[in-house]
C-alpha positions as CSV (number, residue, x, y, z in Angstrom):
1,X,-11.7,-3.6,-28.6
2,X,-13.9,-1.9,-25.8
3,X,-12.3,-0.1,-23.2
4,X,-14.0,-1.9,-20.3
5,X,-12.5,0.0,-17.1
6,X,-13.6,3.2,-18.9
7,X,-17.5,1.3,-19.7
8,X,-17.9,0.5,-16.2
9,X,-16.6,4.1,-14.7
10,X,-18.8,5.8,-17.3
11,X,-21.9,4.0,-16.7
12,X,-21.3,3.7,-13.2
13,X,-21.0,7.9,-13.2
14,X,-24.5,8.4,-15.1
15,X,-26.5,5.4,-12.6
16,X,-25.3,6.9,-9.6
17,X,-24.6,11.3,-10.1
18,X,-26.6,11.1,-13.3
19,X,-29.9,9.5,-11.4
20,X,-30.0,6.9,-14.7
21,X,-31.5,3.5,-13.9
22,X,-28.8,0.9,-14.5
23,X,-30.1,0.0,-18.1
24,X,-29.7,3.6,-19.5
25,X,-26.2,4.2,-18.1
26,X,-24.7,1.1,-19.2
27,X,-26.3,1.3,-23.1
28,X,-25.2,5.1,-23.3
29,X,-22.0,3.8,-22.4
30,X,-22.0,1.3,-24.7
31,X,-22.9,3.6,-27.4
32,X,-19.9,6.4,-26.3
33,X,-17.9,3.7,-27.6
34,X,-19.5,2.7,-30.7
35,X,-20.6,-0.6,-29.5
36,X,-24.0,-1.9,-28.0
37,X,-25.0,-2.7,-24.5
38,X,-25.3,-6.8,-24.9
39,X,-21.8,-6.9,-26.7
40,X,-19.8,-4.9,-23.8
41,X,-22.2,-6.8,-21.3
42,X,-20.2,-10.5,-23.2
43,X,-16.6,-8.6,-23.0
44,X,-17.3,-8.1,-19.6
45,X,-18.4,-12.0,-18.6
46,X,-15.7,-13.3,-20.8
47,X,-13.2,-11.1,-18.8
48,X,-14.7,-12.2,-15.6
49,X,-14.7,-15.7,-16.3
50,X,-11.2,-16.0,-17.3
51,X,-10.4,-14.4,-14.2
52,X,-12.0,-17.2,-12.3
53,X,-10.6,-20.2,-13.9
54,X,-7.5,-20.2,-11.4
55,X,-8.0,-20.1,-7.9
56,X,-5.0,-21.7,-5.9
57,X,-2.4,-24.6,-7.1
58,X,-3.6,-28.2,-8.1
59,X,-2.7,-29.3,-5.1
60,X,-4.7,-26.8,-3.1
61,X,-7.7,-27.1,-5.6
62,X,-7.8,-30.8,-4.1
63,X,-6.9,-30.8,-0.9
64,X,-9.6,-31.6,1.5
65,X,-11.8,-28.5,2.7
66,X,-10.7,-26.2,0.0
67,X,-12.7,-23.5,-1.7
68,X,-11.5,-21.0,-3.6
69,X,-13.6,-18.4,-2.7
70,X,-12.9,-18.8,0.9
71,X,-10.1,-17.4,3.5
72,X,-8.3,-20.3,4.6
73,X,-9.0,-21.4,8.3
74,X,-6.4,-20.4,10.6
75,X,-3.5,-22.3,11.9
76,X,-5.1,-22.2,15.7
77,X,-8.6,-23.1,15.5
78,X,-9.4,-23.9,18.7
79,X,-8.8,-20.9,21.1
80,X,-10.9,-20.0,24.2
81,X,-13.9,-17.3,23.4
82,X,-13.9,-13.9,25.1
83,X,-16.4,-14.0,28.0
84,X,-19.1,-11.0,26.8
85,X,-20.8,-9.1,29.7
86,X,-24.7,-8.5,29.2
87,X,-26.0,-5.9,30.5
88,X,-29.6,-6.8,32.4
């Protein structure tokens, strides 16, 4: 199994102090670990995906205007706007 925290810190390191273009950093990463860039690049997007099967209850999930990705609206929507003073 790949350490993915330690991947992503490693290859993050070389990009951005080491000058590496993405590519480089994240296949020498890959390789400090014995594995190759595509199959830590999968671990990685299985991971991620799991992550994002559950946003919110059922009930939420359908429940009119929800999305998951989105901060839900506040209780009082309707307030008066601050007047802004332009300067001419």
């Amino acid at each position: 199994m790949t350490d993915l925290d330690q991947f992503e810190e490693r290859a993050a390191i070389m990009e951005f102090d080491g000058g590496m273009t993405r590519f480089r950093a994240e296949t020498l990463a890959a390789q400090a670990q014995g594995k190759q860039r595509r199959e830590v690049l999968d671990e990685i997007s299985k991971r991620d995906s799991s992550r994002q099967r559950n946003h919110g209850s059922t009930a939420e999930r359908h429940s009119k205007g929800f999305v998951s990705t989105v901060q839900s609206l506040p209780e009082k929507q309707e307030r008066p706007m601050p007047e802004r003073h332009v300067q001419t």
